[in-house]
C-alpha positions as a Markdown table, in Angstrom:
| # | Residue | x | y | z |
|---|---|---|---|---|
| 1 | Unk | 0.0 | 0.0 | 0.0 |
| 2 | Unk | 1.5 | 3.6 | -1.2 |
| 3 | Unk | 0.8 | 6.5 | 1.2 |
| 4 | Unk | 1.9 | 9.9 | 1.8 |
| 5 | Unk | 3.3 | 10.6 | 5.0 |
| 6 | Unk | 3.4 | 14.1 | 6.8 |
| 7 | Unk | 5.8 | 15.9 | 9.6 |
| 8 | Unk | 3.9 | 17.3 | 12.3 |
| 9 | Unk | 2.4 | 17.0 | 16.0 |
| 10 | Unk | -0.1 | 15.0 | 17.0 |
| 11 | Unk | -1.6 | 14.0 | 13.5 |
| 12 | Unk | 0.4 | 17.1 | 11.8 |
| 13 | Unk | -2.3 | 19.5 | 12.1 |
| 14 | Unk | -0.1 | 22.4 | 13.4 |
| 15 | Unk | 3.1 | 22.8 | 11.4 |
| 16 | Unk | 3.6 | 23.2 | 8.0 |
| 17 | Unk | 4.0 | 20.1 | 6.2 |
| 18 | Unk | 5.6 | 18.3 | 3.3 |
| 19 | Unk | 4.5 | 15.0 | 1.7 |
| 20 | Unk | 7.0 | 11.9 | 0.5 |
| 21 | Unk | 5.8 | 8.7 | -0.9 |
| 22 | Unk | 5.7 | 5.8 | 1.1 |
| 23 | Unk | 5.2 | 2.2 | 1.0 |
| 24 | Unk | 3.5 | -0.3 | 4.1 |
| 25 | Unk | 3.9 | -4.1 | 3.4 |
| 26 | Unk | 1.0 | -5.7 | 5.6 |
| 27 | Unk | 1.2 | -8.6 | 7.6 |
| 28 | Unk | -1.4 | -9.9 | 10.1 |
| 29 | Unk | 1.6 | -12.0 | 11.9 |
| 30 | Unk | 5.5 | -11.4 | 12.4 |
| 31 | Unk | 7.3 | -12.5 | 9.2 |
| 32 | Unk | 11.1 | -14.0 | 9.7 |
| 33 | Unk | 13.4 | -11.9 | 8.2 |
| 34 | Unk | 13.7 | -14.5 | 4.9 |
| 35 | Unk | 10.1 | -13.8 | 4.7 |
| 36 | Unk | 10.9 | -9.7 | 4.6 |
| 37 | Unk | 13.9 | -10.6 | 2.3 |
| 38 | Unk | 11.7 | -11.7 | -0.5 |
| 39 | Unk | 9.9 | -8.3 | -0.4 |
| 40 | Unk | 11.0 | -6.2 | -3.5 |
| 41 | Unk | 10.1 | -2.7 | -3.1 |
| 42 | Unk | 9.7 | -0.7 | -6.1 |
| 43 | Unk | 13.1 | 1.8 | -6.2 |
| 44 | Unk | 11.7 | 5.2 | -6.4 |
| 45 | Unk | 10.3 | 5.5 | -2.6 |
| 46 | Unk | 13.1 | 5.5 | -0.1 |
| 47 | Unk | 14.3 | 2.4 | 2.2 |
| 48 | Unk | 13.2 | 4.9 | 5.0 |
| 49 | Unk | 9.9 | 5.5 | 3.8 |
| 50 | Unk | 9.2 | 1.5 | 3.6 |
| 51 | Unk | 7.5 | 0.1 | 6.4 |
| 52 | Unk | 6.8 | -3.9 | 6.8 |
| 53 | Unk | 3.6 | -3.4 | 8.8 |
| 54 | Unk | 2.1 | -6.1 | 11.5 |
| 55 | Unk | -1.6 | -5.8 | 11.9 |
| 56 | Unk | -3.0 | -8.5 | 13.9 |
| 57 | Unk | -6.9 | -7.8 | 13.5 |
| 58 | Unk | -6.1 | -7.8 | 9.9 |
| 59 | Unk | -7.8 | -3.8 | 9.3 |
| 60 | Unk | -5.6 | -2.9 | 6.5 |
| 61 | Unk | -7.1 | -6.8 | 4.4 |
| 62 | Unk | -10.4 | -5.0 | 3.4 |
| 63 | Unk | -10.9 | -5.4 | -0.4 |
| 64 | Unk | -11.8 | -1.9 | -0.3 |
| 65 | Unk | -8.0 | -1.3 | 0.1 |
| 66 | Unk | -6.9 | -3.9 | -2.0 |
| 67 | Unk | -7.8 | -2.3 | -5.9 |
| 68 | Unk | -7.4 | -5.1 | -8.5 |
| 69 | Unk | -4.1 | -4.8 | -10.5 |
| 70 | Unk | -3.9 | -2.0 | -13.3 |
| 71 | Unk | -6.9 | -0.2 | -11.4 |
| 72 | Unk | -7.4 | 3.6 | -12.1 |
| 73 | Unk | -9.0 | 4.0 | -9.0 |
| 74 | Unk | -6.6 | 3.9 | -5.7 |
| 75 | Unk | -7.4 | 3.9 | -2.4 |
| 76 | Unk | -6.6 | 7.1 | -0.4 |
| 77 | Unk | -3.9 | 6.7 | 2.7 |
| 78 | Unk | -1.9 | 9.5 | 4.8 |
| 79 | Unk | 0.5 | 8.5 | 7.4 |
| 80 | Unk | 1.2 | 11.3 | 10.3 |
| 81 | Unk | 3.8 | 11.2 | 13.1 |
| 82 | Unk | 1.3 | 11.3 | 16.3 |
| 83 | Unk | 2.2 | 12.0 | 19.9 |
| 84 | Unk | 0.6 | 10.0 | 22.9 |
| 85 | Unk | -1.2 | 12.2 | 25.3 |
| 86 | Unk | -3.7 | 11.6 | 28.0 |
| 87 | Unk | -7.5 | 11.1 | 27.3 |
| 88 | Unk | -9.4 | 13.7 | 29.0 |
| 89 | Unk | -12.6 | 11.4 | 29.2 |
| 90 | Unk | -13.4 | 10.9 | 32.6 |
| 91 | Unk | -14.4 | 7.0 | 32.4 |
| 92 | Unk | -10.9 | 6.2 | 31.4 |
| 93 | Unk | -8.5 | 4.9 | 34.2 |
| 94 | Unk | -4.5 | 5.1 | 34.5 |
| 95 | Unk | -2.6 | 2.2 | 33.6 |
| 96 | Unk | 0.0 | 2.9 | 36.4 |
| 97 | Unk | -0.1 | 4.1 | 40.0 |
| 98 | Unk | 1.2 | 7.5 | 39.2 |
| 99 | Unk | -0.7 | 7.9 | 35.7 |
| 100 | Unk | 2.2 | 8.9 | 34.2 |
| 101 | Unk | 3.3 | 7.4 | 30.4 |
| 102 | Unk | 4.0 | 3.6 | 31.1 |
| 103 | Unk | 7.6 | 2.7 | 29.1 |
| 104 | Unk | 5.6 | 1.3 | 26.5 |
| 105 | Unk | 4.8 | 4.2 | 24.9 |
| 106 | Unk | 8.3 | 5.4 | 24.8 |
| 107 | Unk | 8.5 | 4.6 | 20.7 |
| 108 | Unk | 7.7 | 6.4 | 18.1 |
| 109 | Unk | 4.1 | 6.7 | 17.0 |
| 110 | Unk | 2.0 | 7.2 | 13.5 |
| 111 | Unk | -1.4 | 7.8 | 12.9 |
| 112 | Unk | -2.8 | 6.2 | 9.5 |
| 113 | Unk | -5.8 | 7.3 | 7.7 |
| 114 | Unk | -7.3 | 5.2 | 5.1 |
| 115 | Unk | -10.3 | 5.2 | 2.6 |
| 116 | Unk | -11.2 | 2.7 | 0.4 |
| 117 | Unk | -12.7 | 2.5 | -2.6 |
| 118 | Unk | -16.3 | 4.3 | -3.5 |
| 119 | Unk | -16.7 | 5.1 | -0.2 |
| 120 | Unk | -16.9 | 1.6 | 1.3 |
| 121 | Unk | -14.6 | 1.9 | 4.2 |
| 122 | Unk | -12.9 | 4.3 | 6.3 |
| 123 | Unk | -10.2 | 3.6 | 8.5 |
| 124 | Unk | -8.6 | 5.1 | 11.5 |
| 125 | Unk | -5.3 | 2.9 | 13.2 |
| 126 | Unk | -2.5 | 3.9 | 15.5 |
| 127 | Unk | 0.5 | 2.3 | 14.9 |
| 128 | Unk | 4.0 | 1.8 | 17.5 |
| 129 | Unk | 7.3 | 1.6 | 16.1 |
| 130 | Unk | 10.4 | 0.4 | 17.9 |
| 131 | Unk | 13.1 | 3.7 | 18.3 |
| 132 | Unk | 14.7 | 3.0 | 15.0 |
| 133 | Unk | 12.8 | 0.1 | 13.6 |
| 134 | Unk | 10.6 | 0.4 | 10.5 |
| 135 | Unk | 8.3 | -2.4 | 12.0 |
| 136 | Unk | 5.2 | -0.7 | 13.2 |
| 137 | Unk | 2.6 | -2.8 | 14.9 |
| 138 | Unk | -1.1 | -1.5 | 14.6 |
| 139 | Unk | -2.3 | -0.9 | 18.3 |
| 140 | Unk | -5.3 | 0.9 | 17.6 |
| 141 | Unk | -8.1 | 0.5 | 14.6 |
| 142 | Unk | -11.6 | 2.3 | 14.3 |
| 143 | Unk | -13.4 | 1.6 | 10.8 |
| 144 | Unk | -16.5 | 2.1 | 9.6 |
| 145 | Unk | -18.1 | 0.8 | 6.2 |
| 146 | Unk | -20.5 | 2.9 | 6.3 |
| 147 | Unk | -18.8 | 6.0 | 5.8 |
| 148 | Unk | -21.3 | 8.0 | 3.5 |
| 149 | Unk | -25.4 | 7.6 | 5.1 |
| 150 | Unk | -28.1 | 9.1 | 3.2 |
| 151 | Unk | -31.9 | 9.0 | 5.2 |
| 152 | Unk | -34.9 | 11.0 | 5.4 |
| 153 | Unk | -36.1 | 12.4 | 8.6 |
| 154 | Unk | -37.6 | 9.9 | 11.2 |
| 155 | Unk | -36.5 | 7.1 | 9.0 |
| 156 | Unk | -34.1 | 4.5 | 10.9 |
| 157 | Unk | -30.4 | 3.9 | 9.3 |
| 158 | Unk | -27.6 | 1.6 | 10.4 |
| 159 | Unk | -24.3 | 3.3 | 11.3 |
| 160 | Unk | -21.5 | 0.6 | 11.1 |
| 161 | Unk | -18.4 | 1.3 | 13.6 |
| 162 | Unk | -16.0 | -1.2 | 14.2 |
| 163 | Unk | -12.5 | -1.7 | 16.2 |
| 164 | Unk | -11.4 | -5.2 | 15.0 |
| 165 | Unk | -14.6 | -7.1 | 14.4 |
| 166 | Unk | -18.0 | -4.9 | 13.3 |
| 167 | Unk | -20.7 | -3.7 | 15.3 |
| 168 | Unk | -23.7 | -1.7 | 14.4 |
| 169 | Unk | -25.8 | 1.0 | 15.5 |
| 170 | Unk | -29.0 | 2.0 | 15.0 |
| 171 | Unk | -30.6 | 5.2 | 15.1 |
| 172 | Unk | -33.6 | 7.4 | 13.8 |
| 173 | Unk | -33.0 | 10.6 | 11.9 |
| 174 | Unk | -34.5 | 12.9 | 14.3 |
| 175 | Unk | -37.2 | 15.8 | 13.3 |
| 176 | Unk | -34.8 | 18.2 | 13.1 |
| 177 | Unk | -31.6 | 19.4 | 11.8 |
| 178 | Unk | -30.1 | 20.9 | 14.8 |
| 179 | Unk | -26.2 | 21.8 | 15.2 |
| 180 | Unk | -24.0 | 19.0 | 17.3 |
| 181 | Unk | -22.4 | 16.0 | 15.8 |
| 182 | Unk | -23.1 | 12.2 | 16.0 |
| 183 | Unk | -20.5 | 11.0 | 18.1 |
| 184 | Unk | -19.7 | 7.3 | 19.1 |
| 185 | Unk | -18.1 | 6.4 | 22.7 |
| 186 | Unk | -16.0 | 2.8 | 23.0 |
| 187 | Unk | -15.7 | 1.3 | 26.8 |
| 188 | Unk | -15.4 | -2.2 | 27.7 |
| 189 | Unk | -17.7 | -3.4 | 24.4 |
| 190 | Unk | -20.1 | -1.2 | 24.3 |
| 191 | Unk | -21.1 | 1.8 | 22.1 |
| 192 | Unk | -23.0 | 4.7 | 22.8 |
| 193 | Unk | -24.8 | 7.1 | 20.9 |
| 194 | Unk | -25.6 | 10.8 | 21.2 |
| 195 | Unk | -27.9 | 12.1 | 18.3 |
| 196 | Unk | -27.4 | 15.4 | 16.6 |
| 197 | Unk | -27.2 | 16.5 | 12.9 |
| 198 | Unk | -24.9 | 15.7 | 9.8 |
| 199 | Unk | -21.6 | 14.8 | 10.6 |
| 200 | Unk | -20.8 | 11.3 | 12.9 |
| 201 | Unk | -18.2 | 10.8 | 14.7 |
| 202 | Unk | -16.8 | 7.2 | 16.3 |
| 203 | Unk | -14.0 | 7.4 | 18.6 |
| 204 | Unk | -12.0 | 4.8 | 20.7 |
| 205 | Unk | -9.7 | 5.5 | 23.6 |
| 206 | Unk | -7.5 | 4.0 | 24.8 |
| 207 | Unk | -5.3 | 5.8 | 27.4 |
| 208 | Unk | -3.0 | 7.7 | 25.8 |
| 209 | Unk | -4.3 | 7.3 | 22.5 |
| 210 | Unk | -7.1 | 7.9 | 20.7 |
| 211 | Unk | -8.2 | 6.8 | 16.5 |
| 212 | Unk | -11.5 | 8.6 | 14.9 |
| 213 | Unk | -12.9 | 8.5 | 11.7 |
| 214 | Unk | -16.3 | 10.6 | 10.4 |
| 215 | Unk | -19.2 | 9.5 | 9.3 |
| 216 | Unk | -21.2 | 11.7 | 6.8 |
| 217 | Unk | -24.9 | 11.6 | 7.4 |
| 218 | Unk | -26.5 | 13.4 | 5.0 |
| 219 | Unk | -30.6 | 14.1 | 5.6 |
| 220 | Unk | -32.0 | 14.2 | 2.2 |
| 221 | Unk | -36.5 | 15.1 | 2.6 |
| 222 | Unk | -38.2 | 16.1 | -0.3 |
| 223 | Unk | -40.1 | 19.5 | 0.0 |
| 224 | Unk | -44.4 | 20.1 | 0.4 |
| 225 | Unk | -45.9 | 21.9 | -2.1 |
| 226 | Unk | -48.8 | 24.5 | -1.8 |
| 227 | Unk | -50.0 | 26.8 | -4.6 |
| 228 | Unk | -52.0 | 30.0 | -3.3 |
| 229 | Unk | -55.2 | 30.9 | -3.6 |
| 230 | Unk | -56.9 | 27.6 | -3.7 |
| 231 | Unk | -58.7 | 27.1 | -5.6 |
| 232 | Unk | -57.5 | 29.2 | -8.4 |
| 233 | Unk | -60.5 | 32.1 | -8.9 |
| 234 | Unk | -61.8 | 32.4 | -12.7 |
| 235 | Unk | -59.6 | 34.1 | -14.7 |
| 236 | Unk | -60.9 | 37.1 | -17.4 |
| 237 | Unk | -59.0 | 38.1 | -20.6 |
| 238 | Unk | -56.6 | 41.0 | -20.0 |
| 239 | Unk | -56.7 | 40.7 | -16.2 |
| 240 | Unk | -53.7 | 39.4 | -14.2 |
| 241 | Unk | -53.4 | 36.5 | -12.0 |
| 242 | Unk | -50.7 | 36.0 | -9.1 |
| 243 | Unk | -50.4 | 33.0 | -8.2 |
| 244 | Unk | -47.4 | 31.4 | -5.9 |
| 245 | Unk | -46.1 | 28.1 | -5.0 |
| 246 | Unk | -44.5 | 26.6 | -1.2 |
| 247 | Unk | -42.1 | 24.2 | -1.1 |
| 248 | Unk | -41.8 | 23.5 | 2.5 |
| 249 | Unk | -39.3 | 21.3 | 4.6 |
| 250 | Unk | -36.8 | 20.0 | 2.6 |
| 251 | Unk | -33.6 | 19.5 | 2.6 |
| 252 | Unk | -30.8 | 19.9 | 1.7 |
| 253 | Unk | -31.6 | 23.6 | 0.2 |
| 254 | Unk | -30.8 | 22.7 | -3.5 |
| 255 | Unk | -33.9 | 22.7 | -5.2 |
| 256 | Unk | -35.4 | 23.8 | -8.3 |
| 257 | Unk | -38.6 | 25.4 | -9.0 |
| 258 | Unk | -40.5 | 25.8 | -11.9 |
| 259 | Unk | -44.3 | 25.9 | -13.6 |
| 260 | Unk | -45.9 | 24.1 | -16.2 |
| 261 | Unk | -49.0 | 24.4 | -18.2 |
| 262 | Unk | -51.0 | 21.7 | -19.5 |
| 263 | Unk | -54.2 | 22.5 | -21.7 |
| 264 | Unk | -57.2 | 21.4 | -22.6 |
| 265 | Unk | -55.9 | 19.7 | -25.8 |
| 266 | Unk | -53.2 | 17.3 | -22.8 |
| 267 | Unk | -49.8 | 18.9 | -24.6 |
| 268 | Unk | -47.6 | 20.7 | -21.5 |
| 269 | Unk | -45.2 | 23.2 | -21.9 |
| 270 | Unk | -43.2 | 25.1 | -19.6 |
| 271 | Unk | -44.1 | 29.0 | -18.5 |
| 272 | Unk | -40.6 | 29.1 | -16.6 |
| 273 | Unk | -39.5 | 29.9 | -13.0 |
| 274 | Unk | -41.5 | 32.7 | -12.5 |
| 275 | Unk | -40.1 | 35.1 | -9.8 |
| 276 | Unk | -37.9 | 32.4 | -7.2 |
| 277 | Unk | -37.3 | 34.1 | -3.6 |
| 278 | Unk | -34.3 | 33.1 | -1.2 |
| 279 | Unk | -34.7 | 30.3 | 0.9 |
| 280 | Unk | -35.7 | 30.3 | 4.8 |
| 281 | Unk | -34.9 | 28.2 | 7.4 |
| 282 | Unk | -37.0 | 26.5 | 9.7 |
| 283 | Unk | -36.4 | 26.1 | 13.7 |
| 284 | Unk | -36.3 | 22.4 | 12.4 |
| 285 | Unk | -33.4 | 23.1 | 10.4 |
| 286 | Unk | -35.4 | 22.1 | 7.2 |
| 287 | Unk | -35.8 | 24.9 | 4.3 |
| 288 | Unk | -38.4 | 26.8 | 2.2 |
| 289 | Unk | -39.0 | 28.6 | -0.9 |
| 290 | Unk | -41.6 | 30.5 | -2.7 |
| 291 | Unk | -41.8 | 31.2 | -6.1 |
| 292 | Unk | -44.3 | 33.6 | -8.1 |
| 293 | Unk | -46.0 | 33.8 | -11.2 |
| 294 | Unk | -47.9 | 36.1 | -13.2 |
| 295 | Unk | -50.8 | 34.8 | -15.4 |
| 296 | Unk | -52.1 | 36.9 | -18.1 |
| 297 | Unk | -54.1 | 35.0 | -20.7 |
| 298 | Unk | -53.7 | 37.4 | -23.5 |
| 299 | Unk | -49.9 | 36.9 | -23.0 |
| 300 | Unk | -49.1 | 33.5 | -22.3 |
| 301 | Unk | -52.4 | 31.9 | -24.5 |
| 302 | Unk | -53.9 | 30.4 | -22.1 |
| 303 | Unk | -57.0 | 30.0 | -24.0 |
| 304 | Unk | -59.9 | 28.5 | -22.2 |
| 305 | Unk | -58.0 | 27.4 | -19.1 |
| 306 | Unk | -56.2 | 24.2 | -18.2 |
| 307 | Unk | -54.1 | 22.3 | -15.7 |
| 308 | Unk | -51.1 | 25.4 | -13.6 |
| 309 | Unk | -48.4 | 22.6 | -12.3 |
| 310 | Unk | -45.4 | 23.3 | -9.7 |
| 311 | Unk | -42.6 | 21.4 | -10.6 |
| 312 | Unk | -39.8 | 21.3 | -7.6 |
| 313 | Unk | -36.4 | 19.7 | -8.4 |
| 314 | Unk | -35.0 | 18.2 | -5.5 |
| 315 | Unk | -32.3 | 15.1 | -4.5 |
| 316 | Unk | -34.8 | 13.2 | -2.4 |
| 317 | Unk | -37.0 | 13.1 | -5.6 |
| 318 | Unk | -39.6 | 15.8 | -7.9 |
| 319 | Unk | -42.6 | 17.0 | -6.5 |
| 320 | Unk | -45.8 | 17.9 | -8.5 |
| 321 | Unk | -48.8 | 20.5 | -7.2 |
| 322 | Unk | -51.4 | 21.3 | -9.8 |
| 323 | Unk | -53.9 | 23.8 | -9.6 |
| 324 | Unk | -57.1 | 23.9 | -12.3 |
| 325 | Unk | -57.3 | 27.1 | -14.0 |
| 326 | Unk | -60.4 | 28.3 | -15.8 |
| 327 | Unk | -60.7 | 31.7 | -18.2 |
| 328 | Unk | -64.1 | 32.9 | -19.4 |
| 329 | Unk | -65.4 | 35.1 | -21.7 |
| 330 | Unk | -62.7 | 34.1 | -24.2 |
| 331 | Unk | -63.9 | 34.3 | -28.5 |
| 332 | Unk | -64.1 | 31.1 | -29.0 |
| 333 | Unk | -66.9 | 29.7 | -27.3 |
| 334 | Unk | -66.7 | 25.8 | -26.0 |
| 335 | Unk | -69.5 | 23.2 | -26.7 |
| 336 | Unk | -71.4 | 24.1 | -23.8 |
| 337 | Unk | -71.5 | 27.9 | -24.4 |
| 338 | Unk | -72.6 | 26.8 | -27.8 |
| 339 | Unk | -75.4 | 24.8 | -26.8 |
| 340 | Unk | -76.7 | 27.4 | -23.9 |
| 341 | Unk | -76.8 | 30.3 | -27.1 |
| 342 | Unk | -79.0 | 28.0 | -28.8 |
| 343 | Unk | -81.2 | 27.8 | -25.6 |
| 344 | Unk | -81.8 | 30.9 | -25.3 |
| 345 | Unk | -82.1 | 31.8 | -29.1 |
| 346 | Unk | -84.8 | 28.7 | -28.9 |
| 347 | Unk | -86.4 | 30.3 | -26.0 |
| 348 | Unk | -86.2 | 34.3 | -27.4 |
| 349 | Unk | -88.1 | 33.0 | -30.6 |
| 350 | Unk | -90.7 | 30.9 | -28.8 |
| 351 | Unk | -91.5 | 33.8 | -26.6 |
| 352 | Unk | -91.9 | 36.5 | -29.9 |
| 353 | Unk | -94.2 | 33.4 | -31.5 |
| 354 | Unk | -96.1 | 33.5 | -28.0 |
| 355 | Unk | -96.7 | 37.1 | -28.3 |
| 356 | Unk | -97.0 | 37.3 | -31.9 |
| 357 | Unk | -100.4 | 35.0 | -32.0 |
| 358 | Unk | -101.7 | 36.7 | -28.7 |
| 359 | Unk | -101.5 | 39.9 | -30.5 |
| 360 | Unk | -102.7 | 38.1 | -33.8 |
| 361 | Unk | -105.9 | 36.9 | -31.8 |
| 362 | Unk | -107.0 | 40.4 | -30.5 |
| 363 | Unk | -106.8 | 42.1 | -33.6 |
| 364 | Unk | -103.3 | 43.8 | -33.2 |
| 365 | Unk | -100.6 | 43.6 | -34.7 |
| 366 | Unk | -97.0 | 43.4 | -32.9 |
| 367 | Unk | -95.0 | 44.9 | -35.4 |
């Protein structure tokens, strides 16, 4: 396995740093040195950048490490110098009298993070090197293969964390979005979980030392849609309609609006965005956001009416309002006006024939 490997304290995350190729050989059991003799590292990384690697829970065997040979896609792995301190958890214990450093940890220490390929594994190990050997042995491992969680709010999801063999937790995506992190605590076998928005976090302690790796939980909920006034009032020729469209609760914020128009002869077509605001957000931590439309039926030939749709664009799926629209007084009348003139042209001439032989009978004349 190639890695980079960076100066610096405690995970190098204070000093500048510089990057040099390296190269781990795992093993999940001390080789003999004729073993290590038969190794053949490649000759452009350095003797002092090659490490012959003993990991005894096997962490660094996931397939999602190993890429087939000639693969374009390559795992990602950093190696940091990291310096033992104390954990400031209060359940932890001392493992001497005077909880100062046991002689164990005088060695030199590297923190290694890993990530396999598409996103099927994340790894987190502390390893222990001799003073002068370039034999680490992995003392600490957190994993998770679960590294990337998409859910929908109040839906459960499994969260897998592991050190060694797997375990998993399950949780429900709370009704809300809230700050905090997700945050995983290791003791004597057992997990526990605190709940809070996007962003996981398993840890393991030991004392001393401590390996993390993040788990991304993304909450993905479709938005509501509401289109205002409901129902849609009866639209006249030359007047203007405003008409607007909710979409409520979703998240993330990315979403696109639009409207649609389908008439009376089925065919759709699009009458744009109309005017989109900016989104709000909720106390839930869930987003809205409005847009407007204008409907003149002289301008956008409307004709007779139809089917107004709101379209909304999202990642956890579209979403579809619709809203009937009716114009009157248009020119061209429908089937039904038609039939109603011809009612009341039926009715007109009946009545002048009524009057006509009324007058007729009496002697008069109507016209």
């Amino acid at each position: 396995m190639s890695d980079q490997i960076k100066p610096g304290h405690g995970g190098g995350f204070s000093v500048p740093m510089s990057q040099e190729k390296s190269l781990m050989f795992i093993r999940t059991e001390d080789c003999s040195e004729e073993t290590m003799s038969e190794l053949h590292p490649p000759a452009d990384i350095s003797p002092s950048r090659i490490y012959y690697v003993t990991d005894p829970a096997g962490s660094f065997c996931s397939a999602a490490l190993n890429p087939p040979k000639g693969s374009v896609n390559k795992p990602k792995c950093e190696i940091n110098p990291f310096m033992p301190h104390a954990s400031m958890v209060r359940w932890t214990s001392a493992l001497t009298v005077s909880a100062q450093s046991p002689v164990y940890l005088q060695a030199d220490w590297f923190s290694v993070a890993a990530q396999g390929l598409d996103e099927q594994l994340t790894l987190s190990n502390i390893m222990r090197v001799p003073s002068a050997s370039k034999e680490p042995k992995v003392i600490l491992s957190v994993s998770s293969k679960t590294p990337v969680v998409r859910s929908r709010l109040g839906k459960q999801v499994l969260l897998d964390c592991g050190s060694g063999s797997t375990r998993l937790l399950q949780f429900t995506a709370l009704d809300s979005l809230s700050s905090g992190v997700i945050s995983f605590g290791v003791k004597d076998g057992w997990s526990s979980l605190t709940m809070a928005r996007t962003i996981g976090l398993q840890r393991q302690y030991l004392p001393h030392l401590l390996a993390q790796v993040a788990v991304d939980l993304e909450i993905v909920e479709p938005p509501s849609l509401s289109i205002y006034p409901s129902p849609l009032p009866l639209l006249v020729p030359g007047q203007v309609l405003l008409i607007q469209c909710e979409a409520s609760g979703f998240a993330p914020h990315t979403l696109d609006l639009g409207w649609e128009f389908t008439g009376a002869d089925g065919k759709s077509r699009s009458l744009g965005q109309g005017g989109v605001t900016g989104h709000r957000q909720a106390s839930d931590g869930t987003f809205s956001q409005s847009s407007r439309l204008e409907l003149d039926s002289s301008k956008l030939g409307l004709g007779r009416g139809g089917d107004i749709t709101c379209v909304a664009k999202h990642d956890g799926g579209t979403r579809r309002a619709t809203a009937a629209l009716n114009v009157i007084g248009v020119s061209a009348p429908s089937i039904e006006d038609s039939m109603a003139m011809v009612a009341v042209a039926l009715l007109l001439y009946g009545m002048i024939k009524f009057l006509s032989w009324t007058f007729s009978s009496s002697g008069k004349s109507v016209f």
